[in-house]
C-alpha positions as CSV (number, residue, x, y, z in Angstrom):
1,X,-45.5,-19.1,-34.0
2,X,-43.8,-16.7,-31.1
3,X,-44.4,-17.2,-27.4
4,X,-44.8,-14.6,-25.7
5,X,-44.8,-13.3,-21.9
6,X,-46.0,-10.1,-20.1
7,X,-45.7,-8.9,-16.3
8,X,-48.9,-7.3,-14.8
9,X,-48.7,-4.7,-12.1
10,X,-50.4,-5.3,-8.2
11,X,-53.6,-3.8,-10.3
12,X,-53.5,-5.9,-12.6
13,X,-51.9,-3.1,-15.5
14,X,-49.5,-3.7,-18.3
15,X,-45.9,-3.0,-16.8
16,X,-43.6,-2.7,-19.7
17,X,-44.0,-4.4,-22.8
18,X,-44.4,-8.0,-23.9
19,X,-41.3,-10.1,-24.1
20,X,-40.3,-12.5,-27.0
21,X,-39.1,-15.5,-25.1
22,X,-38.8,-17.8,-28.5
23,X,-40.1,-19.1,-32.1
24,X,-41.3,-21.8,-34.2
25,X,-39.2,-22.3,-37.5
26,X,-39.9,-24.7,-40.7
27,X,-42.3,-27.1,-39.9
28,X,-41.8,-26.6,-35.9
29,X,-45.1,-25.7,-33.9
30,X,-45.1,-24.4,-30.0
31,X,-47.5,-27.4,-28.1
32,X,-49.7,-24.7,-26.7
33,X,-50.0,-27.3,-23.8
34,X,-46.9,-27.5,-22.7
35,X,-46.2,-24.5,-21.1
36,X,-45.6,-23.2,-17.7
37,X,-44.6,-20.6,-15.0
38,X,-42.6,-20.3,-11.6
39,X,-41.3,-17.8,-9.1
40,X,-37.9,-18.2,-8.5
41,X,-35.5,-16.6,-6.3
42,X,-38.3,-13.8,-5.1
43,X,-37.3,-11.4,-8.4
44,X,-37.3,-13.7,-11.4
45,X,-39.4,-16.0,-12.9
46,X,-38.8,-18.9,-15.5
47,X,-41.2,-19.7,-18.3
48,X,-41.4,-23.2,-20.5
49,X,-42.2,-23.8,-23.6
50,X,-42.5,-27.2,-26.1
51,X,-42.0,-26.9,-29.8
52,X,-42.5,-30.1,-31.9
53,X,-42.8,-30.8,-35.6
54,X,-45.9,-29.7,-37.1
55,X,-46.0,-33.0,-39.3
56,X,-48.7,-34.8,-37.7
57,X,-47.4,-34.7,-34.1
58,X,-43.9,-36.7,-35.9
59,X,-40.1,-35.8,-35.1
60,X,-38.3,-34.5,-31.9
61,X,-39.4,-32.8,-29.4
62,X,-37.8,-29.7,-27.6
63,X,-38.8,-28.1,-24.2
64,X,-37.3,-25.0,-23.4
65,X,-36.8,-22.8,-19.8
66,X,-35.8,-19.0,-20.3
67,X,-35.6,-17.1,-16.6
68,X,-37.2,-13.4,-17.2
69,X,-36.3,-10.5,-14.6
70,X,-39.7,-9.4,-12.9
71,X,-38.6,-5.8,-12.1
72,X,-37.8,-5.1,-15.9
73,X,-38.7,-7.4,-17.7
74,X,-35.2,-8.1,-19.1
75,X,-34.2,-11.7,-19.9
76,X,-31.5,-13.2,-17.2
77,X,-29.4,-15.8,-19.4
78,X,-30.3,-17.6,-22.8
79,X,-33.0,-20.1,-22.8
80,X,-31.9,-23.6,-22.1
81,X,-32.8,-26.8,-23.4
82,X,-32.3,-30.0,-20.6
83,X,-33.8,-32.4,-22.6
84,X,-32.0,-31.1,-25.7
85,X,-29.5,-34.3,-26.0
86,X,-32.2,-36.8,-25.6
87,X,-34.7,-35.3,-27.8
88,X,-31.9,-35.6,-30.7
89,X,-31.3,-39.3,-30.8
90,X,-35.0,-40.2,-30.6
91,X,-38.6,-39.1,-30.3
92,X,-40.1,-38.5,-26.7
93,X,-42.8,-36.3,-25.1
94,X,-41.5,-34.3,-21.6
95,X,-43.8,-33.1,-19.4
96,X,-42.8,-30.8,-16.6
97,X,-45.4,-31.0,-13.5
98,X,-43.4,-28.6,-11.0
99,X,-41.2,-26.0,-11.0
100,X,-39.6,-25.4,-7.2
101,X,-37.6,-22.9,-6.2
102,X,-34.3,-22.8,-4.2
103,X,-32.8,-20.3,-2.9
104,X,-32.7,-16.6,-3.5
105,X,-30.2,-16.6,-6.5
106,X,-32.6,-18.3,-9.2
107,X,-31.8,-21.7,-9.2
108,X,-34.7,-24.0,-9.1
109,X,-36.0,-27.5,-9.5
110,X,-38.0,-29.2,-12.6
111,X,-39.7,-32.2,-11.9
112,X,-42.1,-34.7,-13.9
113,X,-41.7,-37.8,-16.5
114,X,-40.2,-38.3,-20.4
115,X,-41.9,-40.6,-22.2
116,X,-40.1,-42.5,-25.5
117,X,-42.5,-42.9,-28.2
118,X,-40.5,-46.1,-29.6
119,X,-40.5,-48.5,-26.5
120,X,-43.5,-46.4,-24.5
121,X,-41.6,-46.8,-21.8
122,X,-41.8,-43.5,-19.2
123,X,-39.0,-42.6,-16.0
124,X,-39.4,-39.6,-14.0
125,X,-36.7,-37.1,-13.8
126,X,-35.6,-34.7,-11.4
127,X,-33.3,-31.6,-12.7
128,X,-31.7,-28.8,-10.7
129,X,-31.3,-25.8,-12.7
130,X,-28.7,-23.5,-11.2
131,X,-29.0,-19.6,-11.6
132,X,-26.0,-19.7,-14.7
133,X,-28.4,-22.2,-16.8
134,X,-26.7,-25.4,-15.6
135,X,-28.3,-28.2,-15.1
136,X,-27.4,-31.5,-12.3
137,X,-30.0,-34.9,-12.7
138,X,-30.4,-35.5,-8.9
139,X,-29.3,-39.0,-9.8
140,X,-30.3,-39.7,-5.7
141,X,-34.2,-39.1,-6.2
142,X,-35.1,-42.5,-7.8
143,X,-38.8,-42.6,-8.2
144,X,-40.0,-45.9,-9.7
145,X,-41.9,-45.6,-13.0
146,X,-45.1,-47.3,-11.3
147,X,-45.5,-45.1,-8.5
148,X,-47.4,-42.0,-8.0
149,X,-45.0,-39.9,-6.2
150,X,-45.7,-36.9,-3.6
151,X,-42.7,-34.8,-4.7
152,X,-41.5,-31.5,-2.6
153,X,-38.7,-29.1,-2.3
154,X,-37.4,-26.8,0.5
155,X,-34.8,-24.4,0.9
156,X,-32.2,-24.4,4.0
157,X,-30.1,-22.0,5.4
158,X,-28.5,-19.4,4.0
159,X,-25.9,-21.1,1.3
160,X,-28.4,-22.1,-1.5
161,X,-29.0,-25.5,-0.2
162,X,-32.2,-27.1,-0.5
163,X,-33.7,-30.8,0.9
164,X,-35.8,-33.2,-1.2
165,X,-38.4,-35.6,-0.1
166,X,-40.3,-37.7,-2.0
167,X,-42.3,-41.2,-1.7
168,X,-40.4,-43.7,-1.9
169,X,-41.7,-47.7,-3.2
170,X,-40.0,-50.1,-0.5
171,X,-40.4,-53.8,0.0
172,X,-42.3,-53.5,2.6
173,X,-45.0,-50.5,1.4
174,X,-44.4,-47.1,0.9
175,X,-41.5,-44.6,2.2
176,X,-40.2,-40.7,2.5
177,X,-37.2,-40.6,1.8
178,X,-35.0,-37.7,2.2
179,X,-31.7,-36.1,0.7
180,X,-30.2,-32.8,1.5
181,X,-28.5,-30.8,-1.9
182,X,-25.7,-28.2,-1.9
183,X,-26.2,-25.1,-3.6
184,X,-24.8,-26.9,-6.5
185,X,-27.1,-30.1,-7.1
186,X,-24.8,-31.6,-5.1
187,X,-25.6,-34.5,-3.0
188,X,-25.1,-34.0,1.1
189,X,-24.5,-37.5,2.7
190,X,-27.0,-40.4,1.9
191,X,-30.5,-40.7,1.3
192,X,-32.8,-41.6,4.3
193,X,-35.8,-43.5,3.9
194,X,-38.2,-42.7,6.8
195,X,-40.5,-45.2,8.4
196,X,-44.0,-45.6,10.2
197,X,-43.0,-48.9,10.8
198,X,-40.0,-50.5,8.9
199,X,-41.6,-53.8,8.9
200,X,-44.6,-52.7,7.2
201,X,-46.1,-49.2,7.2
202,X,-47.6,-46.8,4.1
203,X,-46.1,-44.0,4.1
204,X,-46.5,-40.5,2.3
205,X,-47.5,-36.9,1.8
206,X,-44.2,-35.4,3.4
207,X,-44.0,-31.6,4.0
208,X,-40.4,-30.0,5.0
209,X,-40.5,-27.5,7.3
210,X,-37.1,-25.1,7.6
211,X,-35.4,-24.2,11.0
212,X,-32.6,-22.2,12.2
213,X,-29.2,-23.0,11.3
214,X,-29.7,-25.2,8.3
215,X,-31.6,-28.0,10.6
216,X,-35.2,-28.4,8.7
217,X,-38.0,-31.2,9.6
218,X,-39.7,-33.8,7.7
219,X,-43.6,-34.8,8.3
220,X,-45.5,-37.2,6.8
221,X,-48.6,-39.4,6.9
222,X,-48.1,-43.0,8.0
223,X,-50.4,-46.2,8.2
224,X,-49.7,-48.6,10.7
225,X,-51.4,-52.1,10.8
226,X,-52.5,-53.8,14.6
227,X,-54.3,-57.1,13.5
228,X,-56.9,-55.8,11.0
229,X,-57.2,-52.5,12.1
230,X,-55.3,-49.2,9.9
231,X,-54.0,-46.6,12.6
232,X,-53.1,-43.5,10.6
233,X,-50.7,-40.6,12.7
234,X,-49.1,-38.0,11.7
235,X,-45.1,-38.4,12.1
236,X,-42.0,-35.9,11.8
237,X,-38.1,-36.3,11.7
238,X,-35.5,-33.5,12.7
239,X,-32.6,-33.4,10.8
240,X,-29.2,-32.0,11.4
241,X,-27.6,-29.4,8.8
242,X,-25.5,-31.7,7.5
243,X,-28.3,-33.9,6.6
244,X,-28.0,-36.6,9.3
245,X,-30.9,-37.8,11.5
246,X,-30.8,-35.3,14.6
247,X,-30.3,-36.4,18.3
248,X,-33.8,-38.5,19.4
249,X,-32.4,-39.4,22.3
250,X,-35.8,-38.6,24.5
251,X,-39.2,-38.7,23.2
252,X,-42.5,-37.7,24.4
253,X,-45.4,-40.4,26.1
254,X,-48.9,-39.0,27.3
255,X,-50.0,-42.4,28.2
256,X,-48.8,-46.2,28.7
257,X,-45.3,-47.2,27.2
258,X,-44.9,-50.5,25.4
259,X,-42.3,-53.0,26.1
260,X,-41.3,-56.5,25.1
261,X,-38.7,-58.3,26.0
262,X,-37.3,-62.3,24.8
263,X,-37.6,-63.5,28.1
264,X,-40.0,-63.6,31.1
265,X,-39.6,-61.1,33.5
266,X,-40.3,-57.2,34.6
267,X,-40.1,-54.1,33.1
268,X,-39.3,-50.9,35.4
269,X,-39.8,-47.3,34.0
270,X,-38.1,-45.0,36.4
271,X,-37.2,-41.5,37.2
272,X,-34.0,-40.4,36.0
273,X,-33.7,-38.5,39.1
274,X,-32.8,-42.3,41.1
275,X,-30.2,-42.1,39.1
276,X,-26.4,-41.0,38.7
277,X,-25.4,-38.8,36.4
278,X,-23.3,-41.9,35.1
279,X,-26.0,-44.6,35.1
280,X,-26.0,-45.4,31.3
281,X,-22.2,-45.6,31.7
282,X,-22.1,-47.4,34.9
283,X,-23.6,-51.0,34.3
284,X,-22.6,-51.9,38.4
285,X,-25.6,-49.6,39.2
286,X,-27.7,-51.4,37.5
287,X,-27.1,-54.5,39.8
288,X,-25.6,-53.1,43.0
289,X,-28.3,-52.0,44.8
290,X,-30.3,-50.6,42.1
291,X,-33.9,-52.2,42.6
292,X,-33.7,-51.1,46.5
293,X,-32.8,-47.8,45.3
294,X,-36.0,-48.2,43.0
295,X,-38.7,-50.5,45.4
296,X,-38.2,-47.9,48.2
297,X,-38.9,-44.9,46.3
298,X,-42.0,-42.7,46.0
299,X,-44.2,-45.0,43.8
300,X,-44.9,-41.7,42.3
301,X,-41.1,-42.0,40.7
302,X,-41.5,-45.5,39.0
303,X,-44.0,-47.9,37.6
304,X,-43.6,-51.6,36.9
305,X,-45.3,-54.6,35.0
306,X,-44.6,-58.2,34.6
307,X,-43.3,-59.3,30.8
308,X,-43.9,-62.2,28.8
309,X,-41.4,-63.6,26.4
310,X,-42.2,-61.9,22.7
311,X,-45.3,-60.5,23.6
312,X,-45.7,-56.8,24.0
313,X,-46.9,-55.3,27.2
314,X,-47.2,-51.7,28.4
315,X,-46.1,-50.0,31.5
316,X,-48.6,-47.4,33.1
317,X,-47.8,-43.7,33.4
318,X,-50.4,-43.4,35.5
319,X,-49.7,-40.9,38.8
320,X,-46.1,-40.8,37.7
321,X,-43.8,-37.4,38.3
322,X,-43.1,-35.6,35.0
323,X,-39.8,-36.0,34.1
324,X,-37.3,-37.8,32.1
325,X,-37.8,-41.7,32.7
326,X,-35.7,-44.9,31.6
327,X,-37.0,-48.4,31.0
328,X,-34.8,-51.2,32.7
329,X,-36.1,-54.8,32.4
330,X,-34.7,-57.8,34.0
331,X,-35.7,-61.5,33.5
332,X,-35.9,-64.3,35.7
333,X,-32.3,-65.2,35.9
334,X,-31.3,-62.0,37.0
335,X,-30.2,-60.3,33.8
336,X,-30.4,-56.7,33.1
337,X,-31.0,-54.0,30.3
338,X,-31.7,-50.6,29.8
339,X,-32.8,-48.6,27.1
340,X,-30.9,-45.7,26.7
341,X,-33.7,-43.7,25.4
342,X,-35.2,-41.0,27.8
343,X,-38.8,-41.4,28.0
344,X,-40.5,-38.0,29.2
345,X,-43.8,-38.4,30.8
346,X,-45.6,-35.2,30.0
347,X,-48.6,-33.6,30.8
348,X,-51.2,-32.9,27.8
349,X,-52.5,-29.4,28.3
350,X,-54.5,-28.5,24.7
351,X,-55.6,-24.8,24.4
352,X,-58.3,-25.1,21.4
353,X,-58.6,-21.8,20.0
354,X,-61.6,-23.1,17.6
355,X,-63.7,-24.0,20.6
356,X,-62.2,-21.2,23.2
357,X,-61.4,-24.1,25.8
358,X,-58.5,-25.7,27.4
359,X,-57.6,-28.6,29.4
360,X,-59.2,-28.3,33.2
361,X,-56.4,-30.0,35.4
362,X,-54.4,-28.7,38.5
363,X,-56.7,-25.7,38.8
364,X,-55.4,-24.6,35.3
365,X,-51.5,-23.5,36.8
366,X,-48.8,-25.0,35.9
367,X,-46.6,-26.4,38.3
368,X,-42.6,-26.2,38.5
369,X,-42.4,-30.2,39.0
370,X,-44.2,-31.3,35.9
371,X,-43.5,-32.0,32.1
372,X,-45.3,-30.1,29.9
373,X,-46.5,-31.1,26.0
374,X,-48.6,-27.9,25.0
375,X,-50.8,-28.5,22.1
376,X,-52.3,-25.3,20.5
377,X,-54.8,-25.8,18.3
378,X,-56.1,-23.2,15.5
379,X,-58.0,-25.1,13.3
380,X,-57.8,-22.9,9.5
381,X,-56.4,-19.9,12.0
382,X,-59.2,-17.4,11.1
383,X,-61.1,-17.0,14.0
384,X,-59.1,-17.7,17.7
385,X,-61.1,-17.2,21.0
386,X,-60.2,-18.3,24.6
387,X,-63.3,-18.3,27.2
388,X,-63.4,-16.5,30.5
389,X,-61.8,-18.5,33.0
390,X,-59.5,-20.9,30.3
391,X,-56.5,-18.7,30.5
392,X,-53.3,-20.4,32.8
393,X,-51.5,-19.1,35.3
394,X,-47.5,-19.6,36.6
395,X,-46.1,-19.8,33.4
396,X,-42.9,-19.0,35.1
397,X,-42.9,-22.4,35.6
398,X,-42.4,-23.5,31.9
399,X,-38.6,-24.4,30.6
400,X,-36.9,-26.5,28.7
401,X,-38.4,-29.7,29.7
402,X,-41.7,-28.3,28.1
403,X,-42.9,-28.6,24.3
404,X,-45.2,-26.5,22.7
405,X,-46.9,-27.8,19.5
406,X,-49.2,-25.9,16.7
407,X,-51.7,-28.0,15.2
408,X,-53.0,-25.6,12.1
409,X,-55.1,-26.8,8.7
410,X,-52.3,-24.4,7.1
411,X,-49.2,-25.6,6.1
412,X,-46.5,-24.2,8.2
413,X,-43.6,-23.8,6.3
414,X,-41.1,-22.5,8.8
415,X,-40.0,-21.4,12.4
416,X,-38.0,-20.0,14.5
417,X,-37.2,-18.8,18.2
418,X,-35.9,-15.2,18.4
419,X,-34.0,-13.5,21.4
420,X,-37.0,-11.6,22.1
421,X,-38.4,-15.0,23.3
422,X,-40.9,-14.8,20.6
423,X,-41.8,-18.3,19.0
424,X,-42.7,-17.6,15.2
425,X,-44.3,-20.1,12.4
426,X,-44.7,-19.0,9.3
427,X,-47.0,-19.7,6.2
428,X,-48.1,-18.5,2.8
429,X,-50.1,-15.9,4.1
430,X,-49.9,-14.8,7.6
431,X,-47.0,-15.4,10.8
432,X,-48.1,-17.1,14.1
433,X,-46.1,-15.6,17.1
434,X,-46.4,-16.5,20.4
435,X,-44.5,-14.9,23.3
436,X,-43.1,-15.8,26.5
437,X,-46.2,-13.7,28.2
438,X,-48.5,-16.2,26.7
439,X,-49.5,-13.6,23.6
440,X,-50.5,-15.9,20.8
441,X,-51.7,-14.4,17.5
442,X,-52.6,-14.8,13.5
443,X,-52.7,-11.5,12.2
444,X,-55.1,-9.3,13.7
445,X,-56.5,-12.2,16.1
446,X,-55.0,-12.5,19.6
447,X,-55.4,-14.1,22.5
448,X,-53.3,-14.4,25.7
449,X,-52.8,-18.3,27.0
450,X,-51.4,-17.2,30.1
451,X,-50.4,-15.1,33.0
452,X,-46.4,-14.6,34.0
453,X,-43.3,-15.6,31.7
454,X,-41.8,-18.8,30.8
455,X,-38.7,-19.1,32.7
456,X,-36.9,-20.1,29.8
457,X,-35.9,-18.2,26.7
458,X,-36.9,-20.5,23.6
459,X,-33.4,-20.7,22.3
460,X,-32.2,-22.1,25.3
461,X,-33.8,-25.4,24.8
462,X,-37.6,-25.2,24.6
463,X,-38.7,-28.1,22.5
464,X,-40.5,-26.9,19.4
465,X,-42.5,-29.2,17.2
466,X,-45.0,-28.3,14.2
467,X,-48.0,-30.7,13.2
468,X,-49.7,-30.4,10.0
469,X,-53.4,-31.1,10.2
470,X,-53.6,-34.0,13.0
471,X,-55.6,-34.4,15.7
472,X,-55.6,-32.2,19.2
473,X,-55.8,-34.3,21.9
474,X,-59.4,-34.0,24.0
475,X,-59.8,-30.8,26.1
């Protein structure tokens, strides 16, 4: 037996002849099942094959990877053999399930489980495959033999590097964790195991998404548990370029903030703007004369509730300022504490381009003095329509205090802020630009959001955020 490949034109015609990637000897057989294609690197592609011993099924088993070149058809390399070494000492069955790219030099990633025909026992494996032929075990990815893991790959910047994320079995549920490779197979830094909850949450299905600069972003699906009710959210991580966790030193409320605290007390969340530039820094200010500072301000700058010891509360956001706010809680004996995490109160404005409708608050305009979080929403992105009279106005208003998030069906894979203040997403099939005029399109389908420009160019700090099939907030 011979396997065989052959490349097909755009219309679907010969182009050059077939290529012989390998052969069956005495008593071997090619498992016609076992057998598989990738693109890799945008020019190449790699083809496996199994050959085992035609004696009833009996004897090793050999799986093979040859990398042909798509423009000639030429083979790039020898075939190569990973599981070679273990197939010698005893009998086992491979089975590759994916075949991932990374980068644009031909290396890629095999993933999928050996099975030992002695003990039956089965382990997944994860290879890199550089562009020589090498091959790394990315010893990091341990995926337990009982799980059913959601396995993906993405490439990052421009040195060959590539992040894997995977499910991960925990004490407490289900995981993603996380580890960034060099262009080598080489691990970057530690794994990180990502959380819903870390004292009880199921999480899975992540999707990386690339940035600029090597930075990339993890989302996945996460089910918390209040009493006997399942909340299920959509969640995402930034990460730095060196594989650490990225700066989440603010993050974004539309509604009431929870707090608890171990004593009995009160719970401020205030407007940085009461502040000092040195507040975090300056624990005086929180005592000396702080909570006059605070009790005689606008109410429009601060909100308050009484705590409870250990029992969680929330504090309304109700007619607040946007802005960056800080929650300081004191108990009865005076004490103080802040959280150092800025809390920006942000108005929800949703332009659904399924329906043609958006959000019908301050006559539509937005205002200089208030936090924005944009939702956009697309739906599959085929058809987008905005109706007469949903547009905005006063864009010029917009900054970097504002967010702007796409909620597609499609899997967004990438994006980026250019120069030429556009805002770009990208996925299989088609980009999604929006400009700082308020242009939004998918292909041939446009529609403009609003009148003026952002005040703002995106690369100087306007917050993007991506969000794989979750739900818009109401209109």
């Amino acid at each position: 037996p011979v396997v065989y490949a052959q490349i097909f034109n755009a219309d679907g015609e010969y182009q050059g002849d077939s290529i012989e990637l390998g052969e069956g000897g005495l008593n071997t057989n090619i498992y016609h099942s076992r057998s598989d294609i990738g693109l890799i690197g945008g020019d190449k592609v790699v083809v496996s094959w199994t050959t085992r011993d035609s004696r009833s099924g009996k004897g090793p088993e050999t799986t093979y990877l040859q990398t042909i070149n798509i423009a000639d058809g030429t083979l790039s390399g020898d075939a190569i053999a990973p599981f070679e070494a273990i197939g010698d000492t005893e009998e086992i069955a491979t089975r590759i399930s994916e075949i991932l790219p990374t980068g644009d030099q031909g290396s890629y990633v095999i993933v999928g489980r050996i099975e030992y025909a002695d003990s039956g026992d089965r382990v997944y494996y994860v290879k890199h495959i550089g562009s020589d032929g090498s091959v790394t075990d990315l010893e990091d990815v341990d995926i337990p033999v009982d799980s059913n893991p959601r396995f993906t790959v993405e490439s990052v910047g421009d040195e060959g590097a590539f992040v894997v994320a995977w499910n991960q079995t925990n004490l407490n549920g289900w995981g993603v964790s996380v580890q960034l490779y060099n262009v080598d197979g080489e691990a970057v830094g530690d794994t990180v195991l990502l959380e819903a909850d870390p004292f009880g949450s199921f999480d899975r299905t992540p999707s990386i998404i690339e940035l600029s600069g090597g930075e990339y972003m993890v989302t996945w699906i996460g089910d918390t548990y209040d009493d006997s009710e399942t909340v299920t959210d959509v969640y995402s991580q930034k990460f730095n370029a060196d594989g650490t966790l990225a700066d989440q030193s603010t993050v974004y409320v539309d509604g009431d903030v929870p707090v608890e605290s171990n004593e009995d007390g009160f719970a401020y969340l205030v407007n940085s703007s009461l502040f000092a530039s040195d507040f975090l820094s300056d624990e005086d200010q929180w005592y000396d004369g702080l909570f006059d500072t605070i009790l005689n301000a606008d109410e429009s700058y601060w909100s308050s509730a009484e705590v409870t010891a250990g029992v969680e509360t929330s504090v309304s956001t109700d007619g607040l300022e946007g802005g960056t706010y800080y929650m300081i809680v004191t108990d009865l004996a005076g004490n103080v504490s802040v959280n150092d995490v800025g809390i920006v109160v942000a108005e929800t404005v949703v332009f659904d381009l399924t329906t043609g409708d958006s959000t019908d608050v301050d006559d539509q305009s937005f205002s200089a003095n208030i936090t924005y979080d944009i939702y956009i929403n697309v739906g599959d992105g085929s058809s987008l329509t905005l109706n007469n009279g949903e547009q905005w106005t006063f864009a010029n208003n917009l900054g970097d205090d504002d967010r702007i998030t796409l909620v597609s069906d499609t899997t967004i894979t990438s994006f980026s802020a250019d120069t030429f203040d556009n805002i770009t997403w990208s996925t299989d099939s088609d980009d999604v630009v929006l400009n700082s005029e308020g242009e939004f399109s998918i292909a041939a389908e446009s529609v403009d959001l609003w009148e003026n420009t952002w005040a703002s160019n995106p690369d100087a700090g306007l917050i993007l955020s991506q969000v794989i099939a979750t739900e818009t907030p109401d209109v």
